[in-house]
C-alpha positions in Angstrom: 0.0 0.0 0.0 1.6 3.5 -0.9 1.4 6.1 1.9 -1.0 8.4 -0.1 -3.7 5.2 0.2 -2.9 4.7 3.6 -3.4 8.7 4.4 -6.9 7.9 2.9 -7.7 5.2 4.8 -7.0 7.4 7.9 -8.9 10.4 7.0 -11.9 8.6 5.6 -12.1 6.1 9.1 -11.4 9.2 11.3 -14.4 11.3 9.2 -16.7 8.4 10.0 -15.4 8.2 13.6 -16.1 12.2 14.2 -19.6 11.8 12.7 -20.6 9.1 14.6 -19.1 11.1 17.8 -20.8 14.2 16.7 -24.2 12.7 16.0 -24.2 10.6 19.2 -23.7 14.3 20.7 -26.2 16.1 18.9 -29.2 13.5 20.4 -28.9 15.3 23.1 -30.6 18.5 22.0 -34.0 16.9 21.6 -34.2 14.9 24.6 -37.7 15.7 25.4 -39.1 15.4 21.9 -37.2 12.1 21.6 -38.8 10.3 24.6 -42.4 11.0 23.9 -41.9 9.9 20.3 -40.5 6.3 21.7 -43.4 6.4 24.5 -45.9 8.0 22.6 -45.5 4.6 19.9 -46.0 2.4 22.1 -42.7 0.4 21.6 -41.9 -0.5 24.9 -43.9 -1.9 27.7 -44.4 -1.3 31.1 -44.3 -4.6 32.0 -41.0 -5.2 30.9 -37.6 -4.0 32.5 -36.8 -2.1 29.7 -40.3 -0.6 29.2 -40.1 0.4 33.0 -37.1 2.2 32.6 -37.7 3.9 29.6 -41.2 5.1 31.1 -39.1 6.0 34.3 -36.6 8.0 32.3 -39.8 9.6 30.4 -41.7 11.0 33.7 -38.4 12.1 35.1 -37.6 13.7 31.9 -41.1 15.0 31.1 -41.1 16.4 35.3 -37.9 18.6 34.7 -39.3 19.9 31.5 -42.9 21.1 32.9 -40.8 22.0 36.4 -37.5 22.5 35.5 -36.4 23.2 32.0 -33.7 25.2 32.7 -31.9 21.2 33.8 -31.7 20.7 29.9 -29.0 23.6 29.8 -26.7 20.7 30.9 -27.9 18.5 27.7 -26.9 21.5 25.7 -23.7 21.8 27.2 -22.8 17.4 26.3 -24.1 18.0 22.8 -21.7 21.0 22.2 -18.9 18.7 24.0 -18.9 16.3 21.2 -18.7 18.9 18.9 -15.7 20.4 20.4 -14.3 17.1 21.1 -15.1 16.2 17.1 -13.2 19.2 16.2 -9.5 18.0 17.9 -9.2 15.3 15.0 -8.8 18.7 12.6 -5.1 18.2 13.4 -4.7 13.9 12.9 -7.6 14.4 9.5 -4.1 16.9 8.6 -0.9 15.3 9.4 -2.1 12.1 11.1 1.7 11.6 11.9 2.2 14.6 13.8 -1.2 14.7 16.0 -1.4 10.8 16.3 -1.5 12.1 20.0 -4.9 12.9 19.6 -5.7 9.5 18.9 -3.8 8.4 21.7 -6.4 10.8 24.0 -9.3 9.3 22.5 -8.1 5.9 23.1 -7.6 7.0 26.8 -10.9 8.7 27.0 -13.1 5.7 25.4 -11.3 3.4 28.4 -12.4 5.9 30.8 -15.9 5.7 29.9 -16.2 2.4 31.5 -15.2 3.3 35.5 -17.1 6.4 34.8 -20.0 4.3 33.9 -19.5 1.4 36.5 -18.9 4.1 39.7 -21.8 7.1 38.8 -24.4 4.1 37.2 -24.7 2.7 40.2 -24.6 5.6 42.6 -27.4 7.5 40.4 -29.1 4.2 40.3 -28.9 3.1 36.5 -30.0 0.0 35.7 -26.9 -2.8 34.9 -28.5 -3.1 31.2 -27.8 0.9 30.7 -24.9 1.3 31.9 -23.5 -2.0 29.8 -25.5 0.5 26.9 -23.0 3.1 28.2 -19.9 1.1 28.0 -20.5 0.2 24.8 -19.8 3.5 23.3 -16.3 3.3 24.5 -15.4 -0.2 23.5 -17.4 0.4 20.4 -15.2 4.2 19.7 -11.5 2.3 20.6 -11.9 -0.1 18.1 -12.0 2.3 14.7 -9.2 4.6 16.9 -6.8 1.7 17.6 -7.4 0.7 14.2 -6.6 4.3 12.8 -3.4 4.5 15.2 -2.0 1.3 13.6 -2.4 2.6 10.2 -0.7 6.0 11.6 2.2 4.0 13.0 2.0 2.3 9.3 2.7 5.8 7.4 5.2 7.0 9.8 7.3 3.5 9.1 7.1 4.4 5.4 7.7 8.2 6.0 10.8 7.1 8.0 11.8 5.0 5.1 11.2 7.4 2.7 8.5 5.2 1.0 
């Protein structure tokens, strides 16, 4: 593989990568509006454990709205995170070799997700089945960054070698 393929390979993984980030982000916003769609079809019963969460996160979330709307501010504030963060892989889309670092930090951050998840789940009382939901997003997220880092470590071999 020449490096110019390889440099494609990178920026095209690491475009899909900050979408998926950003999107995953941008759910936030509509919090309220996404809930009642999801409880308003009728997917989910009460009867099971996922219906009962899903109508327990609703009437929390549907309580702070009519009472406390101003809460969502924090929402906001997560969505616009993932933007930001989307925004650092500028400098890897550019010179992968140089700002592989970044990659390195989102590695790191993805493997934090998990004692995040596994200390705050329980103390905020989140169900096992959500906060395995949560965990996923970091072992789901390392796996196109470690691949991206090995084809980053690939084009700095060849750009060592003069390939």
């Amino acid at each position: 593989m020449t490096p110019a393929k390889l440099l494609v390979r990178i920026r095209l993984l690491m475009i899909v990568f900050v979408v998926l980030l950003i999107l995953s982000g941008i759910t936030a916003f509509p919090v309220y509006t996404e809930l009642k769609v999801i409880i308003d079809s009728g997917m989910f019963s009460e009867s099971t454990v996922m219906g009962a969460w899903m109508y327990k996160v609703w009437h929390g979330v549907q309580w702070a709205n009519d009472n406390y709307d101003f809460l969502f501010y924090g929402y906001d504030w997560m969505a616009f995170a993932h933007i930001v963060i989307g925004t650092a892989f500028i400098g890897p889309y550019r010179d992968p070799v140089r700002n592989k670092w970044v990659i390195d930090w989102a590695r790191i951050a993805c493997v934090g997700v998990l004692p995040l998840a596994f200390i705050m789940g329980p103390l905020r009382h989140i169900p096992w089945f959500h906060i395995l939901i949560d965990c996923s997003f970091g072992i789901i997220g390392i796996i196109p960054l470690t691949i991206v880092k090995r084809w980053i470590d690939q084009l700095e071999q060849m750009q060592q070698s003069g390939r």
